[in-house]
C-alpha positions as a printed Julia matrix, in Angstrom:
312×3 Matrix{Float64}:
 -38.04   14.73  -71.45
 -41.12   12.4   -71.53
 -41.93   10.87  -68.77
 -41.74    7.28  -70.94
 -38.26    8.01  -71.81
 -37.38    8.65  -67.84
 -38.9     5.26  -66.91
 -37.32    3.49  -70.27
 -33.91    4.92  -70.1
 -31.51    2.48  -68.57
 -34.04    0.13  -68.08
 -31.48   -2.78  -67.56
 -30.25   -1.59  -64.77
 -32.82   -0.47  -62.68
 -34.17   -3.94  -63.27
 -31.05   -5.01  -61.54
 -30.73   -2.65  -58.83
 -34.8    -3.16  -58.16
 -33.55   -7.24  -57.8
 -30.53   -6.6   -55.75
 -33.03   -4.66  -53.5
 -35.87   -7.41  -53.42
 -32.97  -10.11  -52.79
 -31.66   -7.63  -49.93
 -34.66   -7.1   -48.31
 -35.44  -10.79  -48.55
 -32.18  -11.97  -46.88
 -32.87   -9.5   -43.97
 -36.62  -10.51  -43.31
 -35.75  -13.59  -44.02
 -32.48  -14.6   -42.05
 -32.82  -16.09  -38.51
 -33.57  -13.49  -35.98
 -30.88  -13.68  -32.42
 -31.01  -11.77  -29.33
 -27.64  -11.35  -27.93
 -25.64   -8.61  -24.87
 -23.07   -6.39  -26.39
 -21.1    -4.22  -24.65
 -19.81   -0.91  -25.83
 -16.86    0.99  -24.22
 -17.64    4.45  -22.59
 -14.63    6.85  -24.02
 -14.64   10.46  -22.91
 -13.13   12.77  -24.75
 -12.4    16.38  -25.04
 -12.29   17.27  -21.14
 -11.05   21.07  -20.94
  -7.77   21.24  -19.11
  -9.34   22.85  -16.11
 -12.07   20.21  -15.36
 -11.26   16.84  -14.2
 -14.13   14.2   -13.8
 -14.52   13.69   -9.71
 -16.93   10.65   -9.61
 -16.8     7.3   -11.16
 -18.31    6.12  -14.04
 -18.96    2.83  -15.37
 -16.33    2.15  -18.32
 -19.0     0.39  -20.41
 -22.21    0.13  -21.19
 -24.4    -3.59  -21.94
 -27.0    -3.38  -24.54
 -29.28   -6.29  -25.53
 -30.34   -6.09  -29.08
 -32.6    -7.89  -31.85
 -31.79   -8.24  -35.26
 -30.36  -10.65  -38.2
 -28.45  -13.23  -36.67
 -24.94  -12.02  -38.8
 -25.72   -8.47  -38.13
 -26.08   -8.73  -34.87
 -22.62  -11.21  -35.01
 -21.01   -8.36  -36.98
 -22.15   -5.99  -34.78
 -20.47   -7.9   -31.56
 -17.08   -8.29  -33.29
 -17.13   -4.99  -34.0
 -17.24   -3.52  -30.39
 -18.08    0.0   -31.51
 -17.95    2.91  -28.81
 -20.22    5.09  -27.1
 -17.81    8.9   -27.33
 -19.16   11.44  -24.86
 -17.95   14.81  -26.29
 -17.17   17.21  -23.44
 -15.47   19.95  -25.45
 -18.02   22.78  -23.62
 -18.24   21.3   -20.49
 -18.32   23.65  -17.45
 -17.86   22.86  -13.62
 -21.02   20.91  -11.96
 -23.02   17.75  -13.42
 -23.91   16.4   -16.48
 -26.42   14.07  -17.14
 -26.07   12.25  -20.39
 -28.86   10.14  -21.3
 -28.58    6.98  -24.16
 -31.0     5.68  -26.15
 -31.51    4.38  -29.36
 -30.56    7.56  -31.07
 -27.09    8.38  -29.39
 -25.43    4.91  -29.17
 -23.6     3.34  -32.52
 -25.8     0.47  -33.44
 -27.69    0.61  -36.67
 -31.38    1.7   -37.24
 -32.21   -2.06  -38.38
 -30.78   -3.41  -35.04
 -33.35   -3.04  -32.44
 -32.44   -2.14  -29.08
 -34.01   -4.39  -26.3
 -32.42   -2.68  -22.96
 -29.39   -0.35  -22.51
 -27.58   -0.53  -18.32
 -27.27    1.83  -17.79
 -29.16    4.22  -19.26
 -27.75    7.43  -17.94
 -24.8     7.83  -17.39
 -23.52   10.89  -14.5
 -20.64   12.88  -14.44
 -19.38   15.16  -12.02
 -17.32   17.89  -13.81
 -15.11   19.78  -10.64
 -12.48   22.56  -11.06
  -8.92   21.19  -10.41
  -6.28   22.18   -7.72
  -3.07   21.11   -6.6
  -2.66   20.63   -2.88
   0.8    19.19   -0.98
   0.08   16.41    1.32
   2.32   14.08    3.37
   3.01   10.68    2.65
   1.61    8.23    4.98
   3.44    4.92    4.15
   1.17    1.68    4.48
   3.13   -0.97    6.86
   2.12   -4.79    7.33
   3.16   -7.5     8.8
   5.64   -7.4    12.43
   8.82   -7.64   12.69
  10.91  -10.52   13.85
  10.05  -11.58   17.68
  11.94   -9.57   19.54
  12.16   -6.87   17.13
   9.75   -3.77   16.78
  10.44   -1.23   14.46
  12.15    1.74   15.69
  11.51    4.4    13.37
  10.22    5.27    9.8
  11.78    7.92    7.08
   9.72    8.49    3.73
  11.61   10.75    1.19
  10.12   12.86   -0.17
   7.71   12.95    2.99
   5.17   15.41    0.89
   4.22   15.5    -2.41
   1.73   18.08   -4.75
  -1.3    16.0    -6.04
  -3.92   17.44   -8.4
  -7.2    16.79   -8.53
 -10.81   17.93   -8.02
 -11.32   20.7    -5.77
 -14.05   18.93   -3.25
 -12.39   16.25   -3.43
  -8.4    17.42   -2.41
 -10.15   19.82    0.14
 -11.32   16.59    2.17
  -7.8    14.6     1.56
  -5.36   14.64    4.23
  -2.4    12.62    3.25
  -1.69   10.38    0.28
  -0.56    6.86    1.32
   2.04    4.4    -0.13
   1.4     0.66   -1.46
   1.52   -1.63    0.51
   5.31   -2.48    1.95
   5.84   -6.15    3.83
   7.92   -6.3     7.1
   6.96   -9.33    8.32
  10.0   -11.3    10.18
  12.32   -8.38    9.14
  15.11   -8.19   11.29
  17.29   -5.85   10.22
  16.53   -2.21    8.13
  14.51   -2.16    5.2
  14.3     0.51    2.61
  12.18    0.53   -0.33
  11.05    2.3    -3.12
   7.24    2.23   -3.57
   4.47    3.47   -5.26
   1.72    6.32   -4.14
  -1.7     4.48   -4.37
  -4.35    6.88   -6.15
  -6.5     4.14   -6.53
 -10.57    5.24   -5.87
  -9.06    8.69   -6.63
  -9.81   10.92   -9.08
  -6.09   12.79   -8.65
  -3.21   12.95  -10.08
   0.91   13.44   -9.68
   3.93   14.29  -11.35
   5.65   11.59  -13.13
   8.84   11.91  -11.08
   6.75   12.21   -7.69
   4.88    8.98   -8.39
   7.33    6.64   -5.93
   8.94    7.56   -2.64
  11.49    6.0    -0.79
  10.45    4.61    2.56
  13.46    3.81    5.08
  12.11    1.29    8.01
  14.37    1.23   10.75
  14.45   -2.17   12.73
  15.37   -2.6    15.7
  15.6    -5.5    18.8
  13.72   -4.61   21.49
  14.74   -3.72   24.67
  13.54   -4.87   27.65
  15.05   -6.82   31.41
  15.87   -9.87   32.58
  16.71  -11.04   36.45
  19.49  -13.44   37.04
  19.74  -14.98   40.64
  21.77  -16.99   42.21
  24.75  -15.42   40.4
  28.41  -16.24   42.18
  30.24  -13.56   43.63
  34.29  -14.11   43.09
  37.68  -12.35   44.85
  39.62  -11.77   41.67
  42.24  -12.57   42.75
  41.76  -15.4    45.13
  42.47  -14.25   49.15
  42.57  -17.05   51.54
  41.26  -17.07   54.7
  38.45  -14.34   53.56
  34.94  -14.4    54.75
  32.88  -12.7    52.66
  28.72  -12.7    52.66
  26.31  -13.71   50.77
  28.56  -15.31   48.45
  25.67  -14.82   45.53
  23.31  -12.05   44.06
  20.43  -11.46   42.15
  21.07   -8.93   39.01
  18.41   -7.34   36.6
  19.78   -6.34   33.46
  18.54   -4.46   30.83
  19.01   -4.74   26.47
  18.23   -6.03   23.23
  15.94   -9.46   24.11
  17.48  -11.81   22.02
  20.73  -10.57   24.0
  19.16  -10.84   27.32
  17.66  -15.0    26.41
  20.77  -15.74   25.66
  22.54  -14.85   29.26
  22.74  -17.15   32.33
  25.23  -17.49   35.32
  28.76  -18.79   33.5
  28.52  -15.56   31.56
  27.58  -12.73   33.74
  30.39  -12.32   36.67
  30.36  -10.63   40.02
  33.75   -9.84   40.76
  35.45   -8.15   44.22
  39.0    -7.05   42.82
  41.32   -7.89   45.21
  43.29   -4.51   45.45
  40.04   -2.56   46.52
  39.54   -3.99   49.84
  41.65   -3.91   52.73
  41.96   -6.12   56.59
  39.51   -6.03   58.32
  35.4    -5.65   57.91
  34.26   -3.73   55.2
  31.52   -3.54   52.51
  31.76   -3.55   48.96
  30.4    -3.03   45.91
  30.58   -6.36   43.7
  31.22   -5.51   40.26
  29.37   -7.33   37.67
  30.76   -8.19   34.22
  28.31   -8.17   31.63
  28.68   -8.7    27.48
  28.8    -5.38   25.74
  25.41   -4.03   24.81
  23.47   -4.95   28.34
  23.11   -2.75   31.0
  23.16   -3.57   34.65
  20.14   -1.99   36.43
  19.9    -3.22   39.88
  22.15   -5.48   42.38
  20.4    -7.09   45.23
  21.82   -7.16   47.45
  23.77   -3.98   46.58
  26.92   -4.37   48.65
  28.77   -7.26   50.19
  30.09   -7.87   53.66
  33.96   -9.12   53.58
  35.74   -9.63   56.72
  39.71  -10.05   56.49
  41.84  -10.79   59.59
  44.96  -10.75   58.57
  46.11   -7.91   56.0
  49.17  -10.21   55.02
  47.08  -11.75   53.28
  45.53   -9.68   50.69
  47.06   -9.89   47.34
  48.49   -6.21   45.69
  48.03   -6.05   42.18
């Protein structure tokens, strides 16, 4: 074929395409430049099943660019990704560096700064290690309550992760579980925080149940001046001192609570006899408190005349 008929033959329409390509070109030299930040997601994809990435990355990257104000607007709406392929990875780092030729922005877009530019990742083997659950407490307890013990079921659970990082892990701890002003037992089922971790666990191992005993505390209070009685009455007894001092021990909101009408010293009647003796005062308390010390200890009763004493 002659070269005239190549140049001649569909003449029409290379006329138009040559236009549509002036017009193009024109609209793109032409149009109002911007400068604008975009920022790209970082996906990785393809990790082999026995790597696991042990160091953080950033999740996206911000490039500036230059170009045709609608481009660049396309461009923005867009939000195109950066993909790291790491289908033939292998244990240790990688340093993947971007530039203008590896991120998803078009040739006539130019690229003004990219942060970062490199981007790190530490590839480690994984393992599974069992650690105990530590649970996270806050808060205190009621006043005058302290918290007597703490139950976490199950109290260990197998986490996965990167080798040098599970070697230096000790336990895994719990969210964070509120006891402020609790009073009486609280059990809850919480979450295992793995945040700023680069593990992982079982679905069904994910919560544990933590049981937080509360308790009041114990502690001891002195009563003086407390009346000692003759249940029943004798007449014509001498008894001395006719009142004590106790210290009594229990729960403290037990122990405020107490004063002199409701602790008792009692002498029964039937265990004394004519003339002088000492005895033991027995002192009543409410259930729950425990008497420690009675001061003093015994008290001096004189009786004349036996007659006199009541029998039960």
């Amino acid at each position: 074929m002659k070269i005239r008929e190549i140049i001649t033959r569909n003449w029409g329409l290379k006329i138009l395409s040559l236009a549509f390509a002036i017009m193009l070109w024109f609209f793109v030299v032409g149009e109002e430049k911007a400068e604008v930040g975009i920022t790209l997601p970082l996906v990785i994809v393809n990790v082999p099943p026995n790597l696991v990435i042990a160091n953080d990355y950033p999740p996206f990257i911000k490039v500036r660019v230059y170009g045709p104000r609608s481009m660049v607007r396309a461009l923005a709406s867009q939000r195109p990704s950066k993909v790291i392929d790491l289908k033939d990875a292998t244990p240790g780092v990688k340093i993947i560096k971007l530039s203008a030729n590896n991120l998803p922005i078009p040739s006539s877009i130019r690229i003004i700064r990219i942060q970062p530019n490199i981007i790190k990742l530490v590839l480690s083997p994984i393992i599974t290690k069992i650690l105990p659950v530590k649970p996270v407490i806050v808060g205190h307890p009621a006043k005058g309550y302290k918290i007597e013990s703490i139950k976490v079921i199950p109290n260990k659970v197998a986490v996965s992760g990167p080798k040098n990082e599970l070697k230096k892990l000790k336990y895994i701890k719990t969210m964070s579980i509120n006891i402020n002003n609790a009073y009486t037992t609280i059990t809850n089922r919480v979450e295992l925080n793995l945040d700023k971790l680069h593990c992982d666990i079982s679905e069904n191992e994910r919560e544990v149940t933590v049981i937080i005993k509360i308790s009041p505390k114990i502690t001891t209070l002195k009563l003086s001046h407390v009346p000692v009685m003759v249940i029943p009455p004798i007449s014509s007894i001498n008894f001395w001192p006719d009142i004590i001092s106790v210290i009594l021990e229990g729960p403290i909101n037990r122990l405020n609570s107490l004063n002199i009408n409701t602790v008792k010293a009692i002498i029964p009647a039937n265990t004394i006899h004519a003339g002088e003796q000492y005895v033991v005062p027995l002192v009543k308390v409410p259930k729950g408190i425990i008497v420690k010390k009675i001061t003093p200890d015994k008290i001096k009763i004189n009786i004349k005349n036996k007659l006199l004493i009541r029998k039960k």
